[in-house]
C-alpha positions in Angstrom: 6.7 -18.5 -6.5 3.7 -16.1 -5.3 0.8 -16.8 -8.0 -0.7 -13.1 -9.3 -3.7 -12.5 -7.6 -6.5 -9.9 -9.2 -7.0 -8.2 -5.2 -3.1 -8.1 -4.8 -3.1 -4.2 -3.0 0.9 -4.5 -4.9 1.0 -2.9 -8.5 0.9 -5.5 -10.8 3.2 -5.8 -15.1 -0.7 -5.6 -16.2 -1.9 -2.2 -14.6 -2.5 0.8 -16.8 -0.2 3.1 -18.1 0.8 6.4 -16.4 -1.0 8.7 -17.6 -4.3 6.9 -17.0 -3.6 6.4 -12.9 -2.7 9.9 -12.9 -5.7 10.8 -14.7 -7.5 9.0 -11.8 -5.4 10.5 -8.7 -6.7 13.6 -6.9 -4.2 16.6 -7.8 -5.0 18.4 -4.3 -5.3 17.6 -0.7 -9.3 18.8 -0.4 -9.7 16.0 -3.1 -7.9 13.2 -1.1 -10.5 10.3 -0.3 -10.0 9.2 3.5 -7.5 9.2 5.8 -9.3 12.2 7.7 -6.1 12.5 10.8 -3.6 12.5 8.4 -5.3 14.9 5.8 -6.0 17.5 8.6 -2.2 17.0 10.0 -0.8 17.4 6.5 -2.8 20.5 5.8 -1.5 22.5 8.7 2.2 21.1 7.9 1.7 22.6 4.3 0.5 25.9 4.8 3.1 26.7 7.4 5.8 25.6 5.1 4.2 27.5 2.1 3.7 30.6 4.4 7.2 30.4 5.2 8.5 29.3 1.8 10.5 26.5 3.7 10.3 22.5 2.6 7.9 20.4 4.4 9.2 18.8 7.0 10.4 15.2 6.1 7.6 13.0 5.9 7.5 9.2 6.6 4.3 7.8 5.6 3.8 4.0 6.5 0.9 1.1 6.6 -0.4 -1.7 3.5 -0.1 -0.9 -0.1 -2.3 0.1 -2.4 -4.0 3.1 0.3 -2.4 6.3 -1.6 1.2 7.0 -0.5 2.5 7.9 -3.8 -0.7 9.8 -4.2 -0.1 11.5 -1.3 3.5 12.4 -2.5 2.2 14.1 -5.4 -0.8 16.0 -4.0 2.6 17.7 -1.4 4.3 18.9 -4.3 1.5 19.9 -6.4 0.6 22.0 -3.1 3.7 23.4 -2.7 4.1 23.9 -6.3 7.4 22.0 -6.7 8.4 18.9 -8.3 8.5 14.8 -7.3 11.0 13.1 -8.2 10.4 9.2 -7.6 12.4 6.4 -7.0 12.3 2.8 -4.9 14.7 1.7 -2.1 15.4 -1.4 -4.1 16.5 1.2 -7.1 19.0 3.1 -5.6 21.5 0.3 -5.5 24.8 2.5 -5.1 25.3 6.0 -3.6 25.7 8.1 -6.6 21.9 6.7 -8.0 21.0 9.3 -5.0 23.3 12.0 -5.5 22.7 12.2 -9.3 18.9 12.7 -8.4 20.0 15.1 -5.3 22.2 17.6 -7.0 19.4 17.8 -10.1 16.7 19.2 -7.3 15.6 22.3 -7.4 14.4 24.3 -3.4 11.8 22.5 -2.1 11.8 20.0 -4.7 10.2 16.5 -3.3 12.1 13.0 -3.2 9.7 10.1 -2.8 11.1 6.9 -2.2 8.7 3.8 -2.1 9.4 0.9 -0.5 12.4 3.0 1.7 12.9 -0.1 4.5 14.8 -2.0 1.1 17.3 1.0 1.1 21.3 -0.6 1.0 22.8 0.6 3.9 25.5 1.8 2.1 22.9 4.2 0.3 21.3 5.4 3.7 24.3 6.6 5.0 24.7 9.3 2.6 20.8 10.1 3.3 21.4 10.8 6.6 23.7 14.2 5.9 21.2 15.2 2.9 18.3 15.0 5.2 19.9 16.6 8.2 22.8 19.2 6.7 21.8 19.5 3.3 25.0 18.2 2.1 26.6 14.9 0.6 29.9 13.9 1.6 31.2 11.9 -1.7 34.4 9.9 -1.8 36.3 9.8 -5.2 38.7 7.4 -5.5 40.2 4.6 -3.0 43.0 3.8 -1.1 45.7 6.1 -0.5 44.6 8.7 -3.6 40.5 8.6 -1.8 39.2 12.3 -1.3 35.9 13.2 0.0 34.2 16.1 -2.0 31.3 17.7 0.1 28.8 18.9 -2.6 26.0 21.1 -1.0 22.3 20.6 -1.7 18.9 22.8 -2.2 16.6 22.4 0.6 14.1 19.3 0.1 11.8 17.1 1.2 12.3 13.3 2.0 8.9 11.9 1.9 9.6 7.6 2.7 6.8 5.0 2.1 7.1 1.8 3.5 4.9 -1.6 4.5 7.4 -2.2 7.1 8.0 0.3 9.3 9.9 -2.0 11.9 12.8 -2.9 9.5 13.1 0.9 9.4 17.0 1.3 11.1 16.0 3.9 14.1 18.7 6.3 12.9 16.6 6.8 9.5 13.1 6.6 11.4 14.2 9.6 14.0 15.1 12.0 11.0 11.4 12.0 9.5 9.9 15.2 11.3 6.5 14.3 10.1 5.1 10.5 10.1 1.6 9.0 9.7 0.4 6.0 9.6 -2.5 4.9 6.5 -5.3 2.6 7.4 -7.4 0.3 5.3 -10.5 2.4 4.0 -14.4 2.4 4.7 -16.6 1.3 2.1 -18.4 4.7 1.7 -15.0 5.7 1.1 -14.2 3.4 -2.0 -17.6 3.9 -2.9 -17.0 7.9 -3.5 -12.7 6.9 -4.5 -15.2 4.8 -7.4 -17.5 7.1 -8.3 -14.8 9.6 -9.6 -13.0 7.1 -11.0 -16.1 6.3 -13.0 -17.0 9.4 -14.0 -13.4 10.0 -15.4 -13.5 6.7 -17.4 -17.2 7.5 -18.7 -18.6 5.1 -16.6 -22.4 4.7 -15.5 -22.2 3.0 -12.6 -24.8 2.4 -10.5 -25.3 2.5 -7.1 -26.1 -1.1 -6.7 -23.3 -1.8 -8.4 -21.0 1.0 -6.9 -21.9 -0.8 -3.1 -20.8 -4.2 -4.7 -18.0 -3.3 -6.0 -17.0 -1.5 -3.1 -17.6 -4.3 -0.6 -15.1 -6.8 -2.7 -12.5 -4.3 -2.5 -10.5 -5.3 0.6 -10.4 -1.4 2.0 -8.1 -1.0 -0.3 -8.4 1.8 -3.7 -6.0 0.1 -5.4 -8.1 -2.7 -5.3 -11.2 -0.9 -5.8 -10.4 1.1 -8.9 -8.3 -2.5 -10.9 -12.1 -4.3 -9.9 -13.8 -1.6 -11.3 -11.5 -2.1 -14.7 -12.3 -6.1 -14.6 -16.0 -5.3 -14.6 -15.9 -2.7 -16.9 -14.6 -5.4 -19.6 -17.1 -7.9 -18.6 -19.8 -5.3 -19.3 -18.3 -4.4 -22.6 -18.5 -7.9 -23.6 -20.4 -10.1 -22.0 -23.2 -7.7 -20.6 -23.9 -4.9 -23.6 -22.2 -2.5 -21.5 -25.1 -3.0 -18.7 -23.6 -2.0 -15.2 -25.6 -3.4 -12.1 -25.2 -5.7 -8.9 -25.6 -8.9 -10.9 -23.4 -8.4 -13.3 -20.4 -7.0 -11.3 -21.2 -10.7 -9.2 -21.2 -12.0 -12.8 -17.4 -10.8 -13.8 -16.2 -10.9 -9.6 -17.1 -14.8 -9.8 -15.4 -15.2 -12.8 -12.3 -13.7 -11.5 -13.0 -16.1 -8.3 -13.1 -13.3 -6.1 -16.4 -13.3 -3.4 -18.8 -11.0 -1.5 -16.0 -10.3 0.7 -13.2 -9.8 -1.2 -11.7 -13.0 -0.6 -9.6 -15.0 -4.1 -9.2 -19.1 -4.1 -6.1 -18.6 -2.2 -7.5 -16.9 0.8 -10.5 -19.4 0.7 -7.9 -22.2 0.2 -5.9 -21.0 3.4 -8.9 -20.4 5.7 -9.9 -24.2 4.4 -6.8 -26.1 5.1 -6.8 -24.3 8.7 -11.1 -25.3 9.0 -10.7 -29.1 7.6 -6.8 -29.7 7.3 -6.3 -28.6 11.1 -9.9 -28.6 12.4 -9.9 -24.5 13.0 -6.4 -24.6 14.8 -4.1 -23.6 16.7 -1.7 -24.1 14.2 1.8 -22.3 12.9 1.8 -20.7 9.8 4.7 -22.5 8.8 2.5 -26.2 8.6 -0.8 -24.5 7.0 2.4 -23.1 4.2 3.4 -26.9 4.2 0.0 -28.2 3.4 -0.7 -25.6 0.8 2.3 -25.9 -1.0 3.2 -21.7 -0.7 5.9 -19.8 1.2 4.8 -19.3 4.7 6.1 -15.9 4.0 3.2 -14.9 1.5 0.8 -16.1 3.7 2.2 -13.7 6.2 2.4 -11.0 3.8 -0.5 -11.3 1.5 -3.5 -13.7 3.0 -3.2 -13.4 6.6 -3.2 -9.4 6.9 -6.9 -8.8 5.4 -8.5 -12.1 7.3 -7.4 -10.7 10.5 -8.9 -7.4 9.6 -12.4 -9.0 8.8 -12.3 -11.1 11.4 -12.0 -14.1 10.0 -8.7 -15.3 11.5 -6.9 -14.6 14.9 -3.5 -15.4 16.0 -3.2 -17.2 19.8 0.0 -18.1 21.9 -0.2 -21.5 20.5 -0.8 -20.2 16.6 -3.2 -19.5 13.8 -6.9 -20.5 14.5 -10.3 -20.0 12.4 -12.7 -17.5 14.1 -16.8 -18.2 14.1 -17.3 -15.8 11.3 -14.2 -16.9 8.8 -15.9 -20.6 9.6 -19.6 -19.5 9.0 -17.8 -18.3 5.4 -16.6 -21.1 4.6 -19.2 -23.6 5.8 -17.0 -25.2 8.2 -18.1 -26.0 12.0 -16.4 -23.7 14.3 -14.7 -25.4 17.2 -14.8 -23.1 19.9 -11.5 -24.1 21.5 -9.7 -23.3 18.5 -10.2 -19.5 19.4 -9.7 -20.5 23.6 -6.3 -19.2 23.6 -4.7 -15.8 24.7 -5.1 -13.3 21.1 -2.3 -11.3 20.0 -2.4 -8.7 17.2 -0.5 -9.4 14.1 
């Protein structure tokens, strides 16, 4: 079982209630932190479609939790003045969970499912027609007495989000018009995505502290702003409501998390691969055995943002330690460990 970690980019039971993440959401696309490409692509989709009072295009929007997709999904139909409705893949368990929500839409309406690679097939079959034709194609009945009733639909806009773009069937891939990739964000970035968020919470936060907090927050807002909340506590309590460098490395220690981001279980990984394995090669499926976790999470959750700092690489042979994820550790770096051919992952 995958232990709850505070820098999890995945909502968490303990996050905020709705109306507080909304409060802390841009409601327009000039107010969208980052993702520069994708805002300046989006922009021209949007005005054509509002000049021509059509739908957006369908829009597939794809890359690591936590950087904004739902966000984006509201900022579209704010923007186009319509309504979001929003579901999950794992959700929509039988074929009339989608038509109920379907037939209720109104022209232009938006339907934003998270997570859309966890769809049952059974359920993406009836998307394909819907996106496509407008239309749904339902079968009452079975056997000899089945009858399929074609109901007709308002035009809409599919916008998909998904971690896993490659488990994506290529039928449901090829009928997103529109589809952008999200990358991890820069930490002047987070640092402006946590200075509104502070400002919204009544928050005086430094820029000392503003810089640290950004640089613990894996390139990731969701991160950045459930940080911000952790120290916001500690202050309350432990600090007189004092906001600075120390004492956000006062609650971040705490809550085990370092300088760079990194929680006990990344540290313990990039140990067992240092000491355990003397820096690698090694699969991911021994450092899991050593550990005691699913080789799966590791592939998921740890392995994804020490590849992006650096600190890991993946070679023919398997995972090694890089000079800098050693140097972080304080483990000796054994240069052969890194001698093999690099692959990205």
């Amino acid at each position: 079982m995958a232990r709850e970690r505070l820098i999890s980019a995945t909502e968490t039971e303990d996050e905020p209630t709705a109306s507080v993440v909304a409060s802390l959401r841009p409601e327009r696309l000039e107010g969208y932190v980052g993702q520069r490409d994708l805002k300046e692509r989006l922009s021209i989709a949007l005005t054509a479609a509002r000049e021509r009072n059509e739908p957006l295009d369908h829009l597939l929007l794809h890359g690591p939790p936590g950087l904004g997709k739902t966000t984006l999904a509201h900022i579209v139909a704010r923007e186009l003045g319509t309504k979001a409705y929003v579901t999950s893949g794992p959700a929509l368990t039988k074929a009339s969970d989608l038509v109920g929500t379907l037939t209720r839409m109104e022209s232009c309406d938006i339907l934003f499912i998270d997570e859309i690679h966890r769809l049952p097939p059974v359920v993406e079959e009836y998307i394909y027609p819907a996106m496509e034709d407008g239309r749904i194609d339902f079968t009452v009945d079975s056997g000899m007495h089945a009858r399929v009733v074609t109901l007709d639909l308002k035009p809409f806009t599919l916008i998909g989000a998904t971690t896993r773009p490659g488990l994506l069937s290529q039928p449901l891939r090829d009928r997103f018009g529109l589809r952008h990739h999200l990358g991890y964000y820069a930490e002047s970035e987070l640092g402006e995505i946590l200075a509104r968020a502070a400002a919204r919470l009544d928050i005086d936060l430094p820029r000392d502290a503003l810089s640290a907090l950004a640089s613990r927050s894996r390139g990731t807002p969701r991160v950045a702003l459930r940080l911000l909340r952790r120290v916001r506590d500690f202050s309350q309590v432990r600090a007189s409501g004092r906001m600075g460098a120390g004492v956000v490395q006062e609650a971040l220690d705490l809550e085990g998390v370092d300088v760079r981001g990194l929680d006990a279980l990344d540290r313990q990984y990039m140990r067992v691969l240092g000491e355990t394995y003397e820096g690698g090669p090694v699969g991911v499926e021994a450092i899991a055995a050593s550990m005691g976790e699913d080789d799966g999470t590791l592939e998921d959750v740890v392995e994804p943002y020490l590849l992006q700092v650096g600190f890991l690489a993946r070679t023919r042979q398997g995972r090694c330690l890089t000079r800098a994820g050693a140097e972080h550790i304080g483990v000796p770096f054994r240069e052969r460990a890194c001698a093999g051919d690099l692959f990205g992952g």
